[in-house]
N, C-alpha and C positions, 0 to 999 in steps of 0.2 A: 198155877202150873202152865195155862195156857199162854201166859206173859213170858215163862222163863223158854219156854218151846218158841216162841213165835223171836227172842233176843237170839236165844242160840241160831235160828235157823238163817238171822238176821248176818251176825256174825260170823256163818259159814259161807253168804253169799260177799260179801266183803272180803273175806280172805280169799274166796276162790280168783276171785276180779283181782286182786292184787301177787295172785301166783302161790299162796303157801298154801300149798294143796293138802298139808297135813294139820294144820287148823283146822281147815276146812273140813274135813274129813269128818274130825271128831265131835267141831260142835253138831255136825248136821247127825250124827251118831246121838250127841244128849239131847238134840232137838227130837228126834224120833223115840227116843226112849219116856223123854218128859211127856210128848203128847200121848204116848199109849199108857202114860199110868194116868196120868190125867182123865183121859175118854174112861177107860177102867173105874177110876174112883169115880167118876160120874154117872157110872152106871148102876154101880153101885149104890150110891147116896139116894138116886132116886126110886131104886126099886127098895132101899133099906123106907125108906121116905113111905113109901106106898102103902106098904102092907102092913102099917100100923093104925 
């Protein structure tokens, strides 16, 4: 998830440089949505991980 957050945010810096601000907009939108389920399930997995 941290590959698909880090392409989108990749791809919102490239659109904003070439002016389509509503590209832009959106991926930096599934860029920050991807890295908060990301961090989320990471937090997750290692407190699931722990306490067993």
């Amino acid at each position: 998830m941290f590959r698909w957050a880090i392409i989108f945010a990749v791809i919102a810096l490239v659109a904003s440089l070439f002016g389509f601000s509503g590209v832009a907009g959106m991926s930096k939108d599934f860029a920050v949505i991807l890295l908060i389920v990301a961090v989320i399930l990471g937090i997750v997995s290692f407190i699931s991980r722990n306490t067993s």
